[in-house]
C-alpha positions in Angstrom: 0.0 0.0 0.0 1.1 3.7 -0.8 -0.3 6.7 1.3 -0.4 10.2 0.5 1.6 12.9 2.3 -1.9 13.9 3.9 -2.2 10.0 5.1 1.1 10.3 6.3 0.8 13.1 8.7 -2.4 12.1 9.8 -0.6 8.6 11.0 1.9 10.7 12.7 -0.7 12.7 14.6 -2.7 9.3 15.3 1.4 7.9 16.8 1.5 11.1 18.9 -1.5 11.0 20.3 -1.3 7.2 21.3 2.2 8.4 23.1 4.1 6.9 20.4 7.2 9.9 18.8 8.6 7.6 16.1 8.7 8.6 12.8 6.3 7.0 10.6 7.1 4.9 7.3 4.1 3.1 5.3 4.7 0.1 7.4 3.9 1.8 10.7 0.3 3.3 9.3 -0.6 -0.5 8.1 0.6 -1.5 12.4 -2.1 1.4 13.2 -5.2 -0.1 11.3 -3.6 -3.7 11.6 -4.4 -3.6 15.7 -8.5 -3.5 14.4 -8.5 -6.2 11.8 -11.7 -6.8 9.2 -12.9 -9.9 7.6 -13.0 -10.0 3.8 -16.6 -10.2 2.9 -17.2 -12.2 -0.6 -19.2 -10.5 -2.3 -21.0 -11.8 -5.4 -22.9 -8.8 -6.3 -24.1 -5.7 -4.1 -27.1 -5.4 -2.3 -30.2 -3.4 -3.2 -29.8 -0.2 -0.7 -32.8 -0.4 2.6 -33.9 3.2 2.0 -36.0 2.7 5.1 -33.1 2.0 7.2 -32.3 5.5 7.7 -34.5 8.8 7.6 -32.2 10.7 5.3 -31.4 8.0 3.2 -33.9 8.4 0.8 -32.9 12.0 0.1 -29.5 11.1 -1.0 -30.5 7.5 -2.4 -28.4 7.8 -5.7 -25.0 8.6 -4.3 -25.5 6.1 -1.6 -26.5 3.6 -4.4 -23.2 4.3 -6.7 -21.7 3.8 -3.6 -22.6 0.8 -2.8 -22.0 -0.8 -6.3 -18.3 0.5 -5.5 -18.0 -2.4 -3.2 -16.2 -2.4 0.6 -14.2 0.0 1.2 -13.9 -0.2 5.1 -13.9 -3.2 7.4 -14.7 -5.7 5.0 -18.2 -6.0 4.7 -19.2 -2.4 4.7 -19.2 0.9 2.2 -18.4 4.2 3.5 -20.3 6.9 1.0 -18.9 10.6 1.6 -21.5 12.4 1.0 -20.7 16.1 1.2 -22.4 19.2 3.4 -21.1 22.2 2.8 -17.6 23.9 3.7 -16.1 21.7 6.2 -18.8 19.2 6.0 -18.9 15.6 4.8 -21.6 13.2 5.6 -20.8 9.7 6.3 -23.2 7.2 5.7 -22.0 3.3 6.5 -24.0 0.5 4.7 -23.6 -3.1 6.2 -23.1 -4.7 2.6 -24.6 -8.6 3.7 -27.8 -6.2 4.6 -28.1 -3.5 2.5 -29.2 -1.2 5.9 -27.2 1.8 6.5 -25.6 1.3 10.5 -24.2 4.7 10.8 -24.4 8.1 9.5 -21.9 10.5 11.0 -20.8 14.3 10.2 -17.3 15.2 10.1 -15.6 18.7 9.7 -12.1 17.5 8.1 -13.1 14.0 7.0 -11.8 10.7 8.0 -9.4 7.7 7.5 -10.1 4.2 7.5 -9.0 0.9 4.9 -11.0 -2.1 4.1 -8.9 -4.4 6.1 -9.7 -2.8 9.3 -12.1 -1.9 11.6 -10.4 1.6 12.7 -12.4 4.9 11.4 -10.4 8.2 12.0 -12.9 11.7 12.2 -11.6 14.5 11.4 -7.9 13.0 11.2 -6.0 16.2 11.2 -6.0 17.2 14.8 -3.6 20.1 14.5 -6.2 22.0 11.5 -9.2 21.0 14.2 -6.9 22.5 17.6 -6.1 25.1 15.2 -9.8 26.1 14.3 -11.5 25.3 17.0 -14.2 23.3 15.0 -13.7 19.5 15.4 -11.7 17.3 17.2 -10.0 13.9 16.2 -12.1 11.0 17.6 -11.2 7.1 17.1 -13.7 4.9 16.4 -14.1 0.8 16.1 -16.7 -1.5 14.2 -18.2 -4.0 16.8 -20.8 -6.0 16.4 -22.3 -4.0 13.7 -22.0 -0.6 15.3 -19.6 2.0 16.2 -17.6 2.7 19.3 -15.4 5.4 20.7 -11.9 4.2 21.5 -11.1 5.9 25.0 -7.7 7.9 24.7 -5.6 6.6 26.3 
C-alpha cells in the first residue's frame, strides 16, 4: 500500500496522540489499522440499498447507491459513501453490505481515514487543523458487532 503525504501526517498525529514519537514509514500506518483487523466479505454482487433504514437515506438514495456498487471499502463488509455538506462538512453514511441497511451516519468537519482491512475509522484526522480552528476534534472509532464505538484515549 502507498499513502499520501496527507495519510502520512495524519498517522503521525494518530502515533503522537497514542504516546508513540517515532517517525512513521508506510509500514507503521498499516501496524495502526492492523491492531483493528476486518474480515473479507465475498461479495457476489451488491445489495439493493434499505432506504428505510435511515431517515435521510432516501434524500440522497443515488449517491449512496453508486456507492454501494463500488464495493467495501472499510472493514470488510461495509461501504463508507462521503457524502458532502457544505464547507467543512462531509456526511458519512456506513452500509452493512450482507444487509443492504445503512448502520451509521456520522458528520465530520475535516473528514476521516479508515481501509477495508480494518475496523479503525479516524474523524476529522488532522487534529492540529481542528486545535487550530476550533471546529472538530479527532475522535477514534471501532466496528463491533455492527456498530460504532469510541476508542477511550488513552
Amino acid at each position: 500500500m502507498t499513502y499520501s503525504k496527507t495519510q502520512m501526517v495524519i498517522f503521525n498525529v494518530v502515533l503522537l496522540l497514542g504516546g508513540c514519537s517515532a517517525p512513521i514509514g508506510n509500514a507503521r500506518a498499516d501496524e495502526i489499522f492492523a491492531r483493528f483487523p476486518a474480515q473479507p466479505l465475498a461479495l457476489k454482487a451488491p445489495p439493493e440499498v434499505d432506504l428505510q433504514s435511515h431517515p435521510l437515506a432516501y434524500s440522497y438514495r443515488t449517491q449512496i447507491k453508486r456507492g454501494v456498487a463500488a464495493g467495501p471499502n472499510f472493514a470488510g463488509q461495509y461501504t463508507i459513501v462521503e457524502i458532502g455538506c457544505g464547507t467543512a462538512c462531509q456526511n458519512l453514511v456506513i452500509v452493512d453490505l450482507r444487509s443492504g441497511r445503512i448502520i451509521d451516519w456520522i458528520s465530520t468537519e475535516l473528514g476521516s481515514s479508515y481501509t477495508r482491512e480494518s475496523r479503525l475509522l479516524i474523524l476529522n484526522p488532522d487534529s492540529d487543523e481542528c486545535h487550530r480552528t476550533g471546529l472538530c476534534e479527532t475522535k477514534d472509532m471501532v466496528l463491533r458487532d455492527g456498530a460504532l464505538v469510541s476508542i477511550p484515549d488513552p
